[in-house]
N, C-alpha and C positions, 0 to 999 in steps of 0.2 A: 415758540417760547418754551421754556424749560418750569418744570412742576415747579412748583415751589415747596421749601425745604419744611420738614416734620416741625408742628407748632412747639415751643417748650416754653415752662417755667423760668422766669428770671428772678433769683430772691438774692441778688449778691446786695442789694440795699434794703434791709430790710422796712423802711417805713413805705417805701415805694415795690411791691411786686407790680410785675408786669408779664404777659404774653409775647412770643417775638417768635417772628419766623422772616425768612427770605424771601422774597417777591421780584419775577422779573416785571421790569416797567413794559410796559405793552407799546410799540412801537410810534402809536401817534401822540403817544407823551413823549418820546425821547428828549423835544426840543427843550421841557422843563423841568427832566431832572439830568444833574451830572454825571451820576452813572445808572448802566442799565439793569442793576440788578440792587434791588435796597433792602435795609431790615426795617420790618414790620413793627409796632408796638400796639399791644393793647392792652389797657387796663381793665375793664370790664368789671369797674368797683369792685375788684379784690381788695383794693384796701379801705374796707369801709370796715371789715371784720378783721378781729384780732386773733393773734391765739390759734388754738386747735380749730374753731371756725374758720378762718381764715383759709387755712390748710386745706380743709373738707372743698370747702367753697373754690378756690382756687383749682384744685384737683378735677372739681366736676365739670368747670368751665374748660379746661386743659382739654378735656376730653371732649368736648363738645369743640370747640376749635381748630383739632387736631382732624373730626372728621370731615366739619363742614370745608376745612381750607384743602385737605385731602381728597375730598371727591368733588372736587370746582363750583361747590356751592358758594362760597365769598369770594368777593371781586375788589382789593380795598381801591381801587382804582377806577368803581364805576361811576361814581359819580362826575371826576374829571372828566371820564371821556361822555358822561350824556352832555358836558356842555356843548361838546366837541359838533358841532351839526356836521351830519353825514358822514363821520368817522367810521360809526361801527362799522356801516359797510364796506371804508377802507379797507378796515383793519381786516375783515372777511377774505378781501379779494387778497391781499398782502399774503398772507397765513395761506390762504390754496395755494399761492406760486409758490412759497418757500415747500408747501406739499409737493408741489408738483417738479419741483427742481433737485429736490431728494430723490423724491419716484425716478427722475431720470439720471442721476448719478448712480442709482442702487442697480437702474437696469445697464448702465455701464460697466458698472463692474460686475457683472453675472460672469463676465468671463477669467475673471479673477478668484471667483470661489472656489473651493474644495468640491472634490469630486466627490465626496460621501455629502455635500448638503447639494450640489446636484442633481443626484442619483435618490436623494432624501424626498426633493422636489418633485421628480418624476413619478416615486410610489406615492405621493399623496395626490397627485394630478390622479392619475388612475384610482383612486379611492373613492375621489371627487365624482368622477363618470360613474360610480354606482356597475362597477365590472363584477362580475360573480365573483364569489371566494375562488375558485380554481385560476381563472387567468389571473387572478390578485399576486394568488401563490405563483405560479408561472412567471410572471414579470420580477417577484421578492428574489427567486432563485437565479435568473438573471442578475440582477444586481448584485448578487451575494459570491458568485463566481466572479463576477465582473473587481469586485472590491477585492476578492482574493486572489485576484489574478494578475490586479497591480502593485497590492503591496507583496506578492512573490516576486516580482522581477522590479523590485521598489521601483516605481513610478508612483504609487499611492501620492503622494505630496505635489505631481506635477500640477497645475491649475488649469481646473477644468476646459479655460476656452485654448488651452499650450498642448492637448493632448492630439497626438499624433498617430497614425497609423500602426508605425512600428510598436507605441506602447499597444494599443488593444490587441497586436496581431500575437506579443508575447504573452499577453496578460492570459486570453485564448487557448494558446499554447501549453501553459503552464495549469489552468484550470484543466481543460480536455487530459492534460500525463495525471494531477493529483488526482480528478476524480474518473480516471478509467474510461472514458466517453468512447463510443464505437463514431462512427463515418457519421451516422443517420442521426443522433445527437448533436453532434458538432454544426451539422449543415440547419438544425432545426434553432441550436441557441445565436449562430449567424443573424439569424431571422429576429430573436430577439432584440438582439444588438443591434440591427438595425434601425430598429422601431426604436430605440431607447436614443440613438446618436440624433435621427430626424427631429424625433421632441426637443433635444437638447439645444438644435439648430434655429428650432420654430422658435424656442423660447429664448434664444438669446443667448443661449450657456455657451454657444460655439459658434463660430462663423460660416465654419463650413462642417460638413461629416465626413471629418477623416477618413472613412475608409469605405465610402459609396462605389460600387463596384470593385471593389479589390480583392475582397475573399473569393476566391473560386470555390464551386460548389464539390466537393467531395464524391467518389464515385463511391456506390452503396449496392449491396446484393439485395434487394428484396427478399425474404423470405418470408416474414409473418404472413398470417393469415392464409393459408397457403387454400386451394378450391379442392372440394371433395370429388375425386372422380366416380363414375358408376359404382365401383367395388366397395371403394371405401365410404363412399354415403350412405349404402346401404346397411354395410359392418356398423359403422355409427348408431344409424337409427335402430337399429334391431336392439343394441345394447344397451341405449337410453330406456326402451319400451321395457326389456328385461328388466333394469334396475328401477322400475316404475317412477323414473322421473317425466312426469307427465307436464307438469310444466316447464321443465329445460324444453322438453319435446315441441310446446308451443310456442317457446322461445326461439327458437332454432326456425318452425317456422314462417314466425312472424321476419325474425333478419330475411331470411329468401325472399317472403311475397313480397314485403315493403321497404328494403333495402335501408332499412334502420341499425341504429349502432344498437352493438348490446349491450352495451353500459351504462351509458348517460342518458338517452335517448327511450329505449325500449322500459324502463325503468319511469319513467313521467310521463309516461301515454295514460291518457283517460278513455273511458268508453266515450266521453261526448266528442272523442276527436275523431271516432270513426263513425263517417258519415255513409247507413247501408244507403239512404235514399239516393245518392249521386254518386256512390259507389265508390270511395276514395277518400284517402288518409288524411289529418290537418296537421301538421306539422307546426305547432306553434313554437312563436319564439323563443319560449322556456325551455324547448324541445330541441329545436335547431340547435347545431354548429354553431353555425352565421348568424343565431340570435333573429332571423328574419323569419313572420311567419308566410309556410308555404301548404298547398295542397298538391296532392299526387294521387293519381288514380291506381286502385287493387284489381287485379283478375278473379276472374268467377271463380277461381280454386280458391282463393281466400275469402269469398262467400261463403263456401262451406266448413271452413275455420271456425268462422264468425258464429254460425248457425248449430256446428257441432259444442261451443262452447258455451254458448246461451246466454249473451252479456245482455240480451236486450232485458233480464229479469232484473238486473242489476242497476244500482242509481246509477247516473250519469258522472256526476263528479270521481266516480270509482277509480281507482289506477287498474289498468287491467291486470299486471302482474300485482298484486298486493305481498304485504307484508305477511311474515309469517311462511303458508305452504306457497306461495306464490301466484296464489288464485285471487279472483278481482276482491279488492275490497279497499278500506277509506286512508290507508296509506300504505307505500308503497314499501316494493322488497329489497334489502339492503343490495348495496355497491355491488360486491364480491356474490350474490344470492347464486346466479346462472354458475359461473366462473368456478367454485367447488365444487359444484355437482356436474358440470363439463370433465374436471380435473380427473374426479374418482372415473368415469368413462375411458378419457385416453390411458389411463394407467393401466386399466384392463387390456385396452388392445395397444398398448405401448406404442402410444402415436407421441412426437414434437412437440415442442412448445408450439413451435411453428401455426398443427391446428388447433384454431380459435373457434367460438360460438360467430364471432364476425366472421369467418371464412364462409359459411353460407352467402351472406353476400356476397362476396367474390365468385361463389361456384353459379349462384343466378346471373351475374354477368359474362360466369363464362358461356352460361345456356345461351344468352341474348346473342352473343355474340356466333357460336352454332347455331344460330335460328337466322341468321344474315340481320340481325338488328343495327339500325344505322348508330354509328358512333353517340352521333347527335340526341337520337333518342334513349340511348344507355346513359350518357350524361346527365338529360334530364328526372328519368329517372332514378337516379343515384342521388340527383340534388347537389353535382359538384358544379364549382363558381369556375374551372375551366375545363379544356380538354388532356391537357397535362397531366392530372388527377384520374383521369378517364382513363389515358393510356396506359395506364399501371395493369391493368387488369390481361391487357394485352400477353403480360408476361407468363401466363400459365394456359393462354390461346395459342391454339397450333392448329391449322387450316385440314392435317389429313383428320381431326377428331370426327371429322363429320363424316368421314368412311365407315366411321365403327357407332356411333352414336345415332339414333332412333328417333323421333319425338317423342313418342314416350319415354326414352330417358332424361330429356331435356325438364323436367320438373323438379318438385320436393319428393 
C-alpha cells in the first residue's frame, strides 16, 4: 500500500469545514469500493465554532490528524475489516508476498545498477564487518582508483552486472599511468580488485568475475627491507647507542628476537602479552596481521632483554613502547615514533631507504637460515599463512655465507 497523502484543511464551503486526505483501500476491501485509492473526510465538529475559534480549533485538529494519519496511527478502514473474520491475517500474508516479490525483483535488477551504488554497497558491507579503520581505508582507495579508472576510459555508465574484463583491465591501466604505481602496487591493488569483483559476484551485482585469473602477476625487484650483514649491523647499532636512542635500540631488538612488525604490531604490545613463565610472546588479535590470536615462543637472549629492562615493576596493561620517550607506560608511542629516529641514523651512515627497523627481521631469518633452520620452522616463526611469503627471504640467502659467518655472528 502506498502512504496516504498529507491531511489538509477544506474551507471552499464555508458553513461545512472538513479534514480530507487520500487513503489506499486495503486489499480485502477491494470487493466494496470502486476504486482503490479514496478521499477521506472528517469533520471532527469544526463546525460547531465560528469565527476566529473556529480557525484556532480547526488548526489544532489539522495538526493532530496530520501526525496521527502520518505515522500509521489511524486506520479509517479498521473497523470494516474487524468485521472481516480472519482477514487481518490475509491481509499480513498478502503484504509479505508483495514484500517479498519486490525483494526479488530489486535482487534482479542488481545487475542493472550503477557501478558507484555497487561499489557504494561493497564499502558499507565492509563497514558492516566492524574491519579496522586502515583496511576500511584500503578497500575506500580501491574503489576510488577503481571509479577513476572507468570514468578515464569512460566506462563509468556501463551497468554494473555488463562490465567486462577489458573495461577493468583499462580502467587499471589508466589508474596505475595517473597515479605513478610501481610493479609491487599494481599486483597488490590486483588483489583488491579481486576481492571487490567476488563480493560483487556473491552478492548478485554480476554473474560472473570478469576477470578471475586474467591479470598476470607482475615481475617485482624486491628490495625493501634489505638484511643487515656482519659489518653493517654492527655500524648500525654502534650509531644508535652514540645517538642514545635507547629505545629505537630495543626496538630493533625486539623485531630480531620476536619477529614482529615495527609499526603496527611492535607499537600495541603490552607487558601482559609477554608471558616470562612459558617463555613466549601472545600475539593477540589486535596485534596480528591476520587479526588471529597467536603465541610464539622467545630465546633465552630475550630473557635478558626482558630482565635488563625491568617490565616486571610495571603494570600489566602497560604498552611496552609508551608514548612520549618510548619507555613502558599507559599509552602508546606514535605511528612514525621508531621511523624518525631510524631516519636521523641512516642519514648519518648514508644508508637506502631500502634499510628498515623491519630489516632486522629479515636479517634474523637470514641467521635461521645459516643455522640450517628448516623452512617450516622459519615460517612458523615469522607467523606467515604460507611458504610463498617465507621464500622471500631466500633472496638475500647465499649458501657460501656460512664460509665466512660464525655462531657468534648469527645473533643481535
Amino acid at each position: 500500500m502506498r502512504p496516504p497523502s498529507k491531511p489538509e484543511l477544506n474551507t471552499n464551503n464555508d458553513k461545512t469545514w472538513y479534514i480530507t486526505w487520500n487513503h489506499d483501500v486495503p486489499f480485502p476491501l477491494w470487493k466494496y469500493y470502486p476504486r482503490r485509492r479514496i478521499r477521506i473526510k472528517v469533520y471532527d465538529n469544526i463546525n460547531r465554532y465560528s469565527g476566529v475559534d473556529r480557525e484556532k480549533y480547526a488548526a489544532a485538529r489539522l495538526r493532530i490528524w496530520q501526525y496521527a494519519v502520518g505515522n500509521g496511527l489511524y486506520n479509517p478502514f479498521e473497523a470494516e475489516l474487524a468485521k472481516l473474520t480472519g482477514l487481518t491475517t490475509e491481509i499480513a500474508y498478502v503484504e509479505t508476498q508483495i514484500e517479498e516479490v519486490k525483494e526479488e525483483i530489486n535482487d534482479k535488477n542488481r545487475q542493472n545498477h550503477h557501478i558507484k551504488r555497487a561499489l557504494g554497497a561493497f564499502m558499507e558491507s565492509r563497514r558492516q564487518r566492524k574491519l579496522n579503520p586502515k583496511s576500511i581505508v584500503s578497500y575506500q582507495n580501491s574503489v576510488d582508483w577503481i571509479t577513476q579508472g572507468l570514468i578515464g576510459t569512460n566506462n563509468f555508465d556501463v551497468p554494473v552486472g555488463k562490465l567486462k574484463h577489458i573495461h577493468l583491465s583499462a580502467a587499471l591501466n589508466f589508474a596505475a599511468d595517473e597515479r605513478k604505481w610501481s610493479a609491487t602496487t599494481i599486483n597488490k591493488q590486483v588483489g583488491f580488485l579481486m576481492a571487490i569483483l567476488n563480493w560483487l559476484e556473491i552478492e548478485d551485482y554480476i554473474v560472473k568475475n570478469p576477470s578471475k585469473n586474467k591479470f598476470m602477476s607482475l615481475p617485482v625487484e624486491t628490495k625493501k627491507h634489505k638484511w643487515y650483514d656482519r659489518e653493517l649491523a654492527a655500524k648500525v647499532k654502534e650509531e644508535v647507542l652514540l645517538q642514545k636512542k635507547l629505545s629505537l635500540y630495543r626496538a630493533m631488538q625486539f623485531v630480531y628476537w620476536l619477529c614482529i612488525r615495527s609499526k603496527d604490531e611492535i607499537r600495541k604490545l603490552k607487558i601482559a602479552d609477554i608471558d616470562t613463565d612459558l617463555q613466549r610472546i601472545r600475539f593477540s588479535s589486535e596485534l596480528s596481521k591476520n587479526r588471529k590470536e597467536q603465541y610464539r615462543p622467545y630465546p633465552e637472549e630475550f630473557s635478558l632483554i626482558i630482565k635488563e629492562m625491568k617490565l616486571e615493576k610495571y603494570p600489566k596493561n602497560y604498552f611496552v613502547f609508551g608514548g612520549g620517550d618510548g619507555s613502558p607506560g599507559p599509552t602508546r608511542c606514535g605511528h612514525n615514533f621508531f621511523s624518525k629516529q631510524f631516519k636521523a641514523v641512516k642519514d648519518k651512515l648514508y644508508l637506502s631507504d631500502d634499510y628498515t627497523i623491519y630489516g632486522w627481521k629479515h636479517t634474523r631469518m637470514v641467521h635461521e637460515l645459516m643455522k640450517g633452520t628448516a623452512l617450516t620452522d622459519i615460517s612458523y616463526l615469522a607467523r606467515h599463512s604460507d611458504f610463498k611469503t617465507t621464500e622471500i627471504y631466500l633472496r638475500d640467502f647465499d649458501i657460501n655465507l656460512k664460509k665466512v659467518y660464525e655462531p657468534k655472528d648469527l645473533t643481535f
